[in-house]
DRENTORKOL-3810 file (N, C-alpha, C; in nm, 4 decimals):
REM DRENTORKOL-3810
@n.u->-2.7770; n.v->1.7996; n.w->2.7383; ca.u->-2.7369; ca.v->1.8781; ca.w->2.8532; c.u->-2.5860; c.v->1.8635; c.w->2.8725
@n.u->-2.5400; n.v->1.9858; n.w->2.9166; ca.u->-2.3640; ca.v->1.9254; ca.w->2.9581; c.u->-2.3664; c.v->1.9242; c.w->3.1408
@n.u->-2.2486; n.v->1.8559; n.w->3.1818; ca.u->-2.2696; ca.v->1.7828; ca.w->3.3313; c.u->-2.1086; c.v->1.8357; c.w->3.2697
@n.u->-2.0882; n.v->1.8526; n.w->3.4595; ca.u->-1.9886; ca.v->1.9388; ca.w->3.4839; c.u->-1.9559; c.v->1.8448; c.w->3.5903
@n.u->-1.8312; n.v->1.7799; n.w->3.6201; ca.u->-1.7544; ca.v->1.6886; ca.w->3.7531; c.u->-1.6841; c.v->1.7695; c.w->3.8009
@n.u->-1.6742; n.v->1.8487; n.w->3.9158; ca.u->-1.5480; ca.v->1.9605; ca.w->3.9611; c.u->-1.4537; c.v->1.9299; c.w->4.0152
@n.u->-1.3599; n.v->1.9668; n.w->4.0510; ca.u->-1.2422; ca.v->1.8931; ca.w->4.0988; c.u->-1.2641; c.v->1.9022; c.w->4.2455
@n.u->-1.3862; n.v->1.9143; n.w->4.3045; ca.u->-1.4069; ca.v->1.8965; ca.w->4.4784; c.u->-1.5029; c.v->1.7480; c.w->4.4600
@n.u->-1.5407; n.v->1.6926; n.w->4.3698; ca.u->-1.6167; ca.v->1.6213; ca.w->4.3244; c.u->-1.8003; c.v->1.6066; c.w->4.3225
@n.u->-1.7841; n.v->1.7850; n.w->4.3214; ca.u->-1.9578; ca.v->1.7768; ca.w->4.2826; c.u->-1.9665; c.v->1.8163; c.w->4.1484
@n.u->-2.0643; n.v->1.7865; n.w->4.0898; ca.u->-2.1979; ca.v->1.7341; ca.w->3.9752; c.u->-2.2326; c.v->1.8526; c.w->3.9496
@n.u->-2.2622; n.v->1.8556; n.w->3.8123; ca.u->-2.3404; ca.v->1.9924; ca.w->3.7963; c.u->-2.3906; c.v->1.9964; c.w->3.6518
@n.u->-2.5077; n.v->1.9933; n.w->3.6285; ca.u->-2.5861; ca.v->1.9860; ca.w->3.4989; c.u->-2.6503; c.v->2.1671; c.w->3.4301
@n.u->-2.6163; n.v->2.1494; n.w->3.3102; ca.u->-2.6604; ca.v->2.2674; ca.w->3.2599; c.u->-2.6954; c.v->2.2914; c.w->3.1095
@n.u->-2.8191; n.v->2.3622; n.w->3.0228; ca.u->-2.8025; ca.v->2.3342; ca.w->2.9004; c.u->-2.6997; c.v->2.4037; c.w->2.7964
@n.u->-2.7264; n.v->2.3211; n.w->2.6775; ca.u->-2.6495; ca.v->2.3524; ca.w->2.5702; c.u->-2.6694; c.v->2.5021; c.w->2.5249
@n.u->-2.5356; n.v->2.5617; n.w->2.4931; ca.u->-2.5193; ca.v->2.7093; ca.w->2.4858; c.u->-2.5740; c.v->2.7131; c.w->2.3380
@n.u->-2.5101; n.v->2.6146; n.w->2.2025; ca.u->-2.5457; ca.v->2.5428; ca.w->2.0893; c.u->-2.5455; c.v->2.3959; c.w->2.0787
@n.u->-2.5744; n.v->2.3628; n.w->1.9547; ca.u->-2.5531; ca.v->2.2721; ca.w->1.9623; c.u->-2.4149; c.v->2.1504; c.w->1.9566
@n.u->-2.4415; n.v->2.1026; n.w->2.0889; ca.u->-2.2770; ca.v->2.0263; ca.w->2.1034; c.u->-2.1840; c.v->2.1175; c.w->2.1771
@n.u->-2.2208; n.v->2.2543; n.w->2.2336; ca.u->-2.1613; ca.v->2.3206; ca.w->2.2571; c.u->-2.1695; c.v->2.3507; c.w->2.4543
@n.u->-2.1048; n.v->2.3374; n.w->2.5225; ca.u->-2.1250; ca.v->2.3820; ca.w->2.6785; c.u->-2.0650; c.v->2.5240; c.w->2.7052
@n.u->-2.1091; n.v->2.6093; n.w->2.7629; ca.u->-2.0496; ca.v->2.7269; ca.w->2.8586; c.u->-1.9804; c.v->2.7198; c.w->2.9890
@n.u->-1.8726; n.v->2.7262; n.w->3.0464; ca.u->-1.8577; ca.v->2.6806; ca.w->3.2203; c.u->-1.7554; c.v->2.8067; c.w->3.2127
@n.u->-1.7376; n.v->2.8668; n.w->3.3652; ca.u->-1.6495; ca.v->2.9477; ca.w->3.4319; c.u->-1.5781; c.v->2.8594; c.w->3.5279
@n.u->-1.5846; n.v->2.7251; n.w->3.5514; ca.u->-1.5148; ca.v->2.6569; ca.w->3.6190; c.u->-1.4292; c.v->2.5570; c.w->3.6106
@n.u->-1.3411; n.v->2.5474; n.w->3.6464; ca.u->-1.2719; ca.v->2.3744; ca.w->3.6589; c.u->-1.3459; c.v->2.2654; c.w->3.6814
@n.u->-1.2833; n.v->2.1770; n.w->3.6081; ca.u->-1.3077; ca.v->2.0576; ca.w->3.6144; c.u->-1.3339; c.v->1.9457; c.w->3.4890
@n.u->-1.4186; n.v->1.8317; n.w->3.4969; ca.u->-1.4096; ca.v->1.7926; ca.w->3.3283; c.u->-1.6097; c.v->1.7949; c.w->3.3244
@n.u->-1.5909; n.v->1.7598; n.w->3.1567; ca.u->-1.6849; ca.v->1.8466; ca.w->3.0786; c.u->-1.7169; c.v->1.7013; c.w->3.0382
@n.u->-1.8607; n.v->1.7193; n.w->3.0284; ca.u->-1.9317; ca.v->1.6009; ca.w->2.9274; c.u->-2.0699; c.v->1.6278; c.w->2.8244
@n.u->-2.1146; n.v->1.5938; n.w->2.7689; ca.u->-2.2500; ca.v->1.6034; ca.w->2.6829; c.u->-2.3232; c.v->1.4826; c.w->2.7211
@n.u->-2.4623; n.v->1.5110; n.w->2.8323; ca.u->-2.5666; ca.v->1.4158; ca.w->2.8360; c.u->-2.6776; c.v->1.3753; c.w->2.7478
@n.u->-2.7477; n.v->1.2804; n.w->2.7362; ca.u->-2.8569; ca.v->1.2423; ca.w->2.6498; c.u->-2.9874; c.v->1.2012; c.w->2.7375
@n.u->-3.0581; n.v->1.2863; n.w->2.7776; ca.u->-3.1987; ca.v->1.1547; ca.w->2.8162; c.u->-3.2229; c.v->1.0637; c.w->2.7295
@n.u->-3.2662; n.v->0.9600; n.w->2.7788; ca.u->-3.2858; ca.v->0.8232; ca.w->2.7090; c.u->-3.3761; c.v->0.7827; c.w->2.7675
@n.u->-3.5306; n.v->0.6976; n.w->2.6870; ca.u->-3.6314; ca.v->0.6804; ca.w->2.7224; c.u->-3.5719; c.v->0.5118; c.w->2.7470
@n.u->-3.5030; n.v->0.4342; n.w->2.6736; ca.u->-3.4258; ca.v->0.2955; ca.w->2.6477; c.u->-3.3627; c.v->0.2520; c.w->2.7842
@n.u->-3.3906; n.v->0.1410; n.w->2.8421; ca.u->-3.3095; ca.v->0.0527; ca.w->2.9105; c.u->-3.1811; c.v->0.0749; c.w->2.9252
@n.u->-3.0721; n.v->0.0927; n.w->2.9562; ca.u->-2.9463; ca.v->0.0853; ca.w->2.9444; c.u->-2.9047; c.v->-0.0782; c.w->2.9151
@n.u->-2.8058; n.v->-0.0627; n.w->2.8309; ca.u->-2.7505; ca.v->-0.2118; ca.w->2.7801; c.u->-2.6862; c.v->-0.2723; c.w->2.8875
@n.u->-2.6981; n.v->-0.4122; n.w->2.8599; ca.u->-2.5979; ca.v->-0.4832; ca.w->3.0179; c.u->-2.4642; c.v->-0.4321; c.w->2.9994
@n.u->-2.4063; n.v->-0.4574; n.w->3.1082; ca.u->-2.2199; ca.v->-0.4564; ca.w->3.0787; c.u->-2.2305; c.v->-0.5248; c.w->3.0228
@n.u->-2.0483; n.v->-0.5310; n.w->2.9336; ca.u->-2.0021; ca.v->-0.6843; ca.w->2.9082; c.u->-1.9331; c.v->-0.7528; c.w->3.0198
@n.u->-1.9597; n.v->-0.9008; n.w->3.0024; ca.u->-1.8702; ca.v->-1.0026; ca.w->3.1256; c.u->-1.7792; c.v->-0.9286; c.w->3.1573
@n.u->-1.7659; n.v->-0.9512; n.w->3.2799; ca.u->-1.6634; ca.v->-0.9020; ca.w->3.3720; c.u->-1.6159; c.v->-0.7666; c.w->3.4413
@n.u->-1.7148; n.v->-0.6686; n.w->3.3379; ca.u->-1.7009; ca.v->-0.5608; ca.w->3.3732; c.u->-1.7803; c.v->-0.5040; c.w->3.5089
@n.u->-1.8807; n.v->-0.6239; n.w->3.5490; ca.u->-1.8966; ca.v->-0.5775; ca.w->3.6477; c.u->-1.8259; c.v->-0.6286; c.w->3.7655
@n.u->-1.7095; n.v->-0.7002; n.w->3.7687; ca.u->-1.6550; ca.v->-0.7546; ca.w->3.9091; c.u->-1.6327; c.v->-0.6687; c.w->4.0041
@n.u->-1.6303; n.v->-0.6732; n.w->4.1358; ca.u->-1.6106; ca.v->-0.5844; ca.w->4.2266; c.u->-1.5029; c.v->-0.6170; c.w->4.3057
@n.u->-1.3876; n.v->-0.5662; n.w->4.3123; ca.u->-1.2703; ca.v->-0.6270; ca.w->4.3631; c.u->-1.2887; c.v->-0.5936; c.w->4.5413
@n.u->-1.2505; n.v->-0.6945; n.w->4.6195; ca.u->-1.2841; ca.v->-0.6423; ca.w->4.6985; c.u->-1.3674; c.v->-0.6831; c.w->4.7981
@n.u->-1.4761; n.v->-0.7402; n.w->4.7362; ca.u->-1.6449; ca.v->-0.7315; ca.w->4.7745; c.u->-1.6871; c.v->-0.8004; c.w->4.8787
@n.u->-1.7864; n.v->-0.7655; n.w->4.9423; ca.u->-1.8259; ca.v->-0.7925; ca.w->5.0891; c.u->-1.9101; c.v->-0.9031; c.w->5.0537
@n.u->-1.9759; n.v->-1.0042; n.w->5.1539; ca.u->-2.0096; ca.v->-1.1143; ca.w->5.1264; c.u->-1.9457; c.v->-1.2359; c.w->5.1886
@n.u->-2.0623; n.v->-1.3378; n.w->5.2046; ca.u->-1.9672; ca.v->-1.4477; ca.w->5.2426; c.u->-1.7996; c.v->-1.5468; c.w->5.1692
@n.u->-1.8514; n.v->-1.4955; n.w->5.0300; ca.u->-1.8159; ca.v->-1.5358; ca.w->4.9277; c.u->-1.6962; c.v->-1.4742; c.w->4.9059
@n.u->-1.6451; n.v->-1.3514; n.w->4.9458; ca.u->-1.5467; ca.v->-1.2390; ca.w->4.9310; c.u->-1.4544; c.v->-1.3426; c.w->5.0463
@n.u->-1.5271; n.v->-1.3345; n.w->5.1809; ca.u->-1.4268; ca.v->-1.3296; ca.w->5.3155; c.u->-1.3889; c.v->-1.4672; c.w->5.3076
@n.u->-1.4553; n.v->-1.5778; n.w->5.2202; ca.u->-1.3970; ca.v->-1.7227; ca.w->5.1822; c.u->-1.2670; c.v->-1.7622; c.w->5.1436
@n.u->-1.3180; n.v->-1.6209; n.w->5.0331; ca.u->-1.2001; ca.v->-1.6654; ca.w->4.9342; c.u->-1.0840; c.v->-1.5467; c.w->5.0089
@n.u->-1.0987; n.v->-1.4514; n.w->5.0699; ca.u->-0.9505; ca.v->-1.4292; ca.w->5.1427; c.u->-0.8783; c.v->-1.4768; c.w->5.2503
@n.u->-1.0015; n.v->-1.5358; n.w->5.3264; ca.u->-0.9400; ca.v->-1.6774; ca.w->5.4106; c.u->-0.8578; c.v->-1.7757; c.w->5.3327
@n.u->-0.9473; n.v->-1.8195; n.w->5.2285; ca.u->-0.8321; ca.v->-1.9006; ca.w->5.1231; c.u->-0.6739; c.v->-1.8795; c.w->5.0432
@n.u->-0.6990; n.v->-1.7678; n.w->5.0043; ca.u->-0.5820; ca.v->-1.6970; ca.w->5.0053; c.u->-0.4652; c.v->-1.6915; c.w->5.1060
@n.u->-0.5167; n.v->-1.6454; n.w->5.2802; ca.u->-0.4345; ca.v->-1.6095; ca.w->5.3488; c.u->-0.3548; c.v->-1.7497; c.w->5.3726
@n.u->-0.4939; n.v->-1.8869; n.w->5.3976; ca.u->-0.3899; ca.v->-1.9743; ca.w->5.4393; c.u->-0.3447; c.v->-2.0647; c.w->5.3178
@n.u->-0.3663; n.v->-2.0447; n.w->5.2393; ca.u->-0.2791; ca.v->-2.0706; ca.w->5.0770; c.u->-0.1612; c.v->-2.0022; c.w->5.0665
@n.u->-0.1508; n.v->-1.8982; n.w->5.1172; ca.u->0.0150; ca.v->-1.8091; ca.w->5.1774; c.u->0.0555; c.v->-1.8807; c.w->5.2828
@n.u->-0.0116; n.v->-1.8918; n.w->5.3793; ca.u->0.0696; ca.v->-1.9891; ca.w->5.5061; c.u->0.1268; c.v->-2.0921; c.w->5.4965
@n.u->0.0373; n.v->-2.1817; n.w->5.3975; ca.u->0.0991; ca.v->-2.3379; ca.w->5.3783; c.u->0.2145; c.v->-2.3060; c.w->5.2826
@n.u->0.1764; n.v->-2.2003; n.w->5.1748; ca.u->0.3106; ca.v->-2.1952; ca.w->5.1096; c.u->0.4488; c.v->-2.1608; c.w->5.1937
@n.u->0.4264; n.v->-2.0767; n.w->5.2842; ca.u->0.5205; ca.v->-2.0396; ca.w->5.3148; c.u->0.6078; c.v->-2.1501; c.w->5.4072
@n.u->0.4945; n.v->-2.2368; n.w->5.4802; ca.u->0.5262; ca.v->-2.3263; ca.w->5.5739; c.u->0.6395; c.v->-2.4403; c.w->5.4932
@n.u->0.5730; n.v->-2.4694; n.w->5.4037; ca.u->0.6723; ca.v->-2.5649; ca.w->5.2372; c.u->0.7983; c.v->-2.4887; c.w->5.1916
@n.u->0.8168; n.v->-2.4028; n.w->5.2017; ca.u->0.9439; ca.v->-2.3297; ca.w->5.1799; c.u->0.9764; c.v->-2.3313; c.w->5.3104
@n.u->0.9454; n.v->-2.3031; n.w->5.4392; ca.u->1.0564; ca.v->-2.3323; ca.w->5.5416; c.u->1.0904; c.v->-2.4553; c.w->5.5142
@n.u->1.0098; n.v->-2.5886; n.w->5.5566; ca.u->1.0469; ca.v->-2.6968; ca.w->5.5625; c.u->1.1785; c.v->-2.7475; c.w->5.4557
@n.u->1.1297; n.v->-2.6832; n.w->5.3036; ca.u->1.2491; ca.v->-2.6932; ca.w->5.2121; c.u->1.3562; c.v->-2.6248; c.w->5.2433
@n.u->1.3724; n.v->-2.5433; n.w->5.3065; ca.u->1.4977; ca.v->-2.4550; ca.w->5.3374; c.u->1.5583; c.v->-2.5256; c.w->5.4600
@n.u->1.5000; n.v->-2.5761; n.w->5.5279; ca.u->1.5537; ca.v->-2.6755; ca.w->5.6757; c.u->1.5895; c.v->-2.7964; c.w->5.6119
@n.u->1.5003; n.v->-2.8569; n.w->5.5293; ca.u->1.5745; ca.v->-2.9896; ca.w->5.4951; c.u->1.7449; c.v->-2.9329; c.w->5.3970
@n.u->1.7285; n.v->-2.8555; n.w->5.2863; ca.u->1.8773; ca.v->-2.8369; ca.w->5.2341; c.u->1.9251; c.v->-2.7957; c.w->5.3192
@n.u->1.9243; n.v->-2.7163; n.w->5.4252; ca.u->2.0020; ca.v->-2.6984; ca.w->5.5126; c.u->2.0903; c.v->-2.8095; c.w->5.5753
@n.u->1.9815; n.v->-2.9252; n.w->5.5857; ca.u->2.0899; ca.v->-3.0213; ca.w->5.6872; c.u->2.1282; c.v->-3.0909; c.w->5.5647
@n.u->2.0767; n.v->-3.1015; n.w->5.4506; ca.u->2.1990; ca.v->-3.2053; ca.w->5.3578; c.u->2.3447; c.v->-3.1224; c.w->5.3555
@n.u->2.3131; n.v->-3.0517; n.w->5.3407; ca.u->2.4314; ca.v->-2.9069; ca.w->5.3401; c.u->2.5623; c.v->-2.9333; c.w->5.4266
@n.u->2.4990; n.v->-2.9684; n.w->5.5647; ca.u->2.5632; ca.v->-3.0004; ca.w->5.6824; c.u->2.5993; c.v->-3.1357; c.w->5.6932
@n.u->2.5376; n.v->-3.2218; n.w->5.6077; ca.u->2.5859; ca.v->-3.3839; ca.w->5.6474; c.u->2.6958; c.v->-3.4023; c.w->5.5108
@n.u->2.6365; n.v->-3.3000; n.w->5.4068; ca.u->2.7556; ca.v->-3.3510; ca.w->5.3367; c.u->2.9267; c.v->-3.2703; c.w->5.3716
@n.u->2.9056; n.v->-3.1796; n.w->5.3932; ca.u->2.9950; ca.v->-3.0870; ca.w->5.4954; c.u->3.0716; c.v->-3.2171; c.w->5.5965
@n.u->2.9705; n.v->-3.2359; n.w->5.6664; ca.u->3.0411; ca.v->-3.3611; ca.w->5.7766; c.u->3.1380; c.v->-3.5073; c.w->5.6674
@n.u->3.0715; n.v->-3.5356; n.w->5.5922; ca.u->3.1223; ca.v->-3.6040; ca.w->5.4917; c.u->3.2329; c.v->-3.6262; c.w->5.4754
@n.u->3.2159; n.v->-3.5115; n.w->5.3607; ca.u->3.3783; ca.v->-3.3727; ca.w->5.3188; c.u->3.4998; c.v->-3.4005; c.w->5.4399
@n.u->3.4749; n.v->-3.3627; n.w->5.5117; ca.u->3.5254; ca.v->-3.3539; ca.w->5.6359; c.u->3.5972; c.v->-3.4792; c.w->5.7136
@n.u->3.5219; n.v->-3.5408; n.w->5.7377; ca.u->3.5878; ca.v->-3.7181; ca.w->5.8019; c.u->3.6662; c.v->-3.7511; c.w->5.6402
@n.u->3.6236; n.v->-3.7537; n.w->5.5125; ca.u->3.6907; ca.v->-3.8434; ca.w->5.4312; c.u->3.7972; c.v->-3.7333; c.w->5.4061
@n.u->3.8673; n.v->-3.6218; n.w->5.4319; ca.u->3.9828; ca.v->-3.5336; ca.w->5.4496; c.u->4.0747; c.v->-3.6208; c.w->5.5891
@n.u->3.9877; n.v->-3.6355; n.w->5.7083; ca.u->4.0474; ca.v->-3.6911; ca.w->5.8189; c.u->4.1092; c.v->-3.8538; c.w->5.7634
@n.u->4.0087; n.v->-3.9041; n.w->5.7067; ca.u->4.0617; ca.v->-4.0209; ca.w->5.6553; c.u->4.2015; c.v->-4.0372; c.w->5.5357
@n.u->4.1558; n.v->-3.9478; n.w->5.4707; ca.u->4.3008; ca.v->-3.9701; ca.w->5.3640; c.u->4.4284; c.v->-3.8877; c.w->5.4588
@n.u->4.4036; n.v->-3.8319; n.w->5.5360; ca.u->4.5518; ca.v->-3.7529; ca.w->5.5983; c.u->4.5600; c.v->-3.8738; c.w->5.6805
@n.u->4.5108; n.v->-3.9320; n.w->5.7576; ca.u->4.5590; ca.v->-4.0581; ca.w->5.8565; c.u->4.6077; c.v->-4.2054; c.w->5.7730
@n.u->4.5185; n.v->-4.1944; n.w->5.6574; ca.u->4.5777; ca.v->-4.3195; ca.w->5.5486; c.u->4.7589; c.v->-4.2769; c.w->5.4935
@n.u->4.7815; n.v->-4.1231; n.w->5.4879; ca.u->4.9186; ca.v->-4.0941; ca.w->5.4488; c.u->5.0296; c.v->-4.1543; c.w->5.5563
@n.u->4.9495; n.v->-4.1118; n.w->5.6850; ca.u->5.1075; ca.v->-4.1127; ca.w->5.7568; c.u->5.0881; c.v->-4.2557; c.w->5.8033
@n.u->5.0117; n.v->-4.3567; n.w->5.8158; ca.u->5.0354; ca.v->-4.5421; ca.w->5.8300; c.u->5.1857; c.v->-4.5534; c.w->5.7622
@n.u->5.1864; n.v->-4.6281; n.w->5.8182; ca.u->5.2942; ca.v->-4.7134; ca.w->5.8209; c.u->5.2974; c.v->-4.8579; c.w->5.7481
@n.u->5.2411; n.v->-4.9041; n.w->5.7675; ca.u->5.1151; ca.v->-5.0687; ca.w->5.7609; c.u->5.0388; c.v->-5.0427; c.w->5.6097
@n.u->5.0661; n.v->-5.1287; n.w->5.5929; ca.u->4.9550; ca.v->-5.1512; ca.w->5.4197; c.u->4.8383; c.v->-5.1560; c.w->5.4770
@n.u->4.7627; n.v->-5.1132; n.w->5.3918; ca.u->4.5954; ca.v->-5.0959; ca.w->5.4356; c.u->4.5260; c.v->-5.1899; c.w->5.3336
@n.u->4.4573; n.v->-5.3206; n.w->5.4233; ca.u->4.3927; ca.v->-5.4060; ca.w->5.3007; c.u->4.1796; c.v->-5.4191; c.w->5.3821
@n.u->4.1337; n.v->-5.4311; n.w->5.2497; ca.u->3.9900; ca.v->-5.4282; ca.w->5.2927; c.u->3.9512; c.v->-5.5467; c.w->5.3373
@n.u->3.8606; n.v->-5.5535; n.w->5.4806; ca.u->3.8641; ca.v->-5.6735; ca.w->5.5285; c.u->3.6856; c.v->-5.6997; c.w->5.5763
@n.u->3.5774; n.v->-5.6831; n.w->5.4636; ca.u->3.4584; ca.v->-5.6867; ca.w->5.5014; c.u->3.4561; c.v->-5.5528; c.w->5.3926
@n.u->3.3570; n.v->-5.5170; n.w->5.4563; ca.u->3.3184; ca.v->-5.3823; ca.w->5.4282; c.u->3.3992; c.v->-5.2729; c.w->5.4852
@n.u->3.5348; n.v->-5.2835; n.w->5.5850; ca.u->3.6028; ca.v->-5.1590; ca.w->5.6276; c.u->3.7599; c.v->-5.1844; c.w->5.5813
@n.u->3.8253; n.v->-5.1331; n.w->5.6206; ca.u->3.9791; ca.v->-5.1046; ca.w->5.6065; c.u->4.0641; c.v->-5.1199; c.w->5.6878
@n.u->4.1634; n.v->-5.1788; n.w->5.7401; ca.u->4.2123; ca.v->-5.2014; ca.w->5.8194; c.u->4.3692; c.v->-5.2214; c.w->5.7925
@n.u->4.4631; n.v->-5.2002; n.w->5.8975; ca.u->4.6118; ca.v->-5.2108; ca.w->5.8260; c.u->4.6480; c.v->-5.3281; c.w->5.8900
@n.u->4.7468; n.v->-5.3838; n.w->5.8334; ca.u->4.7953; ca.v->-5.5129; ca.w->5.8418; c.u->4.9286; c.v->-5.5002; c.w->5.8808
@n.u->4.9710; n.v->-5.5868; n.w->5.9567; ca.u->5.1016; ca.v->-5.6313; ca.w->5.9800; c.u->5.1857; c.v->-5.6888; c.w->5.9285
@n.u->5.3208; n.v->-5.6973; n.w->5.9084; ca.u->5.3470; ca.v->-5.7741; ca.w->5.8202; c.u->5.3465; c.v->-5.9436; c.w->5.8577
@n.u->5.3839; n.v->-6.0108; n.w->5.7829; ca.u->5.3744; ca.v->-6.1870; ca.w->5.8123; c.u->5.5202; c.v->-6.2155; c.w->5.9163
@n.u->5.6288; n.v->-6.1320; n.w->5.9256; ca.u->5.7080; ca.v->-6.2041; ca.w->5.9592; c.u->5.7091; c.v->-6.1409; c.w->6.0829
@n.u->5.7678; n.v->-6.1866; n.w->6.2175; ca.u->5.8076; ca.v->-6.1524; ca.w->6.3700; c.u->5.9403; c.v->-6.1131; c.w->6.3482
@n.u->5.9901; n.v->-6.0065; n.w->6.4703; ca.u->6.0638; ca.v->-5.9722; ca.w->6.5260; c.u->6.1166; c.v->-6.0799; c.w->6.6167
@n.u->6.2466; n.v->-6.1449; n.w->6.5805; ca.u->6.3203; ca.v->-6.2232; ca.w->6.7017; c.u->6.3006; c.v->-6.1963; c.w->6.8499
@n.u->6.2581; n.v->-6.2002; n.w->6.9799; ca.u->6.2250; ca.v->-6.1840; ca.w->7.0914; c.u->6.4244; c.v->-6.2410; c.w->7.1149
@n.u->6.4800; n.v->-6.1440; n.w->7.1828; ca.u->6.6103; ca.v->-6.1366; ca.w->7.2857; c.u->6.5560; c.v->-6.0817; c.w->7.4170
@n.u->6.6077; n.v->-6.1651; n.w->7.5148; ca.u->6.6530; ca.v->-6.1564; ca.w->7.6802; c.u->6.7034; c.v->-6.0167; c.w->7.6773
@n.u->6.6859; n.v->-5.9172; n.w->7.8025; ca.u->6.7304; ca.v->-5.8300; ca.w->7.8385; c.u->6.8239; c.v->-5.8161; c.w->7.8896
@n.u->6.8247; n.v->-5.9364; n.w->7.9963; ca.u->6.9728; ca.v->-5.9550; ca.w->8.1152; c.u->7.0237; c.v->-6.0687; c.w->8.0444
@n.u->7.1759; n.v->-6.0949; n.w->8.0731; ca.u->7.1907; ca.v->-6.2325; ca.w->8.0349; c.u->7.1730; c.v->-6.3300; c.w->8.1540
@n.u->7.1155; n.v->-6.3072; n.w->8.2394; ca.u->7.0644; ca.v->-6.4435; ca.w->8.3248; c.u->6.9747; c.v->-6.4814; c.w->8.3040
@n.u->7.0174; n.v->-6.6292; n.w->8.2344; ca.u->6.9133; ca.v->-6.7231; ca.w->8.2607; c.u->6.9034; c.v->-6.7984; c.w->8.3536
@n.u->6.7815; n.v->-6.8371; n.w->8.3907; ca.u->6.7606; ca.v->-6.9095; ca.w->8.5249; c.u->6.7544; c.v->-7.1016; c.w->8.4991
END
């Protein structure tokens, strides 16, 4: 038999004009049917999956999905907030050890390490102390 699919999507069966041969005045696509007294063969694996599919089993696994997107996404904020503040502390860093070498230029005083920090030193010898007035008492 030939079966006729129209482009409104109805069906339409009719016999062979010859053999292998169909007649149509219409659009659409064309096929050659067979009755078959035989079982139809299984699919092969996988061909029957149903994308999509209703079930407890469907709405599980897109719950799983959705919050398998959430947590991901939640792990990428958190990673984007943490480089963010290294970003900023090394910035701060940068920053004081610039303040530090411009204030180490203009000293005056040798700078010697005294522990764990830096500190400038004086020299060893005094300035003579002189009277302002010459009265002494």
């Amino acid at each position: 038999m030939c079966v006729n699919f129209g482009l409104d999507g109805s069906v339409g069966f009719d016999n062979l004009v010859k053999e292998n041969t169909c007649l149509t005045t219409t659009q659409g696509h064309f096929s050659l049917v067979v009755e078959s007294l035989e079982a139809p063969a299984p699919s092969p694996t996988g061909a029957g999956v149903v994308i999509g599919g209703g079930g407890k089993g469907g709405i599980r696994k897109k719950v799983w999905i959705v919050v398998g997107c959430a947590m991901g996404v939640m792990l990428v904020l958190i990673f984007l907030a943490m480089l963010i503040e290294y970003l900023k502390r090394c910035r701060s860093r940068r920053r004081i050890q610039r303040m530090e070498d411009v204030a180490e230029e203009g000293v005056a005083l040798p700078m010697k390490n005294i522990g764990h920090a830096k500190a400038p030193v004086a020299l060893e010898t005094r300035t003579r102390p002189f009277l302002e007035n010459e009265f002494v008492p």
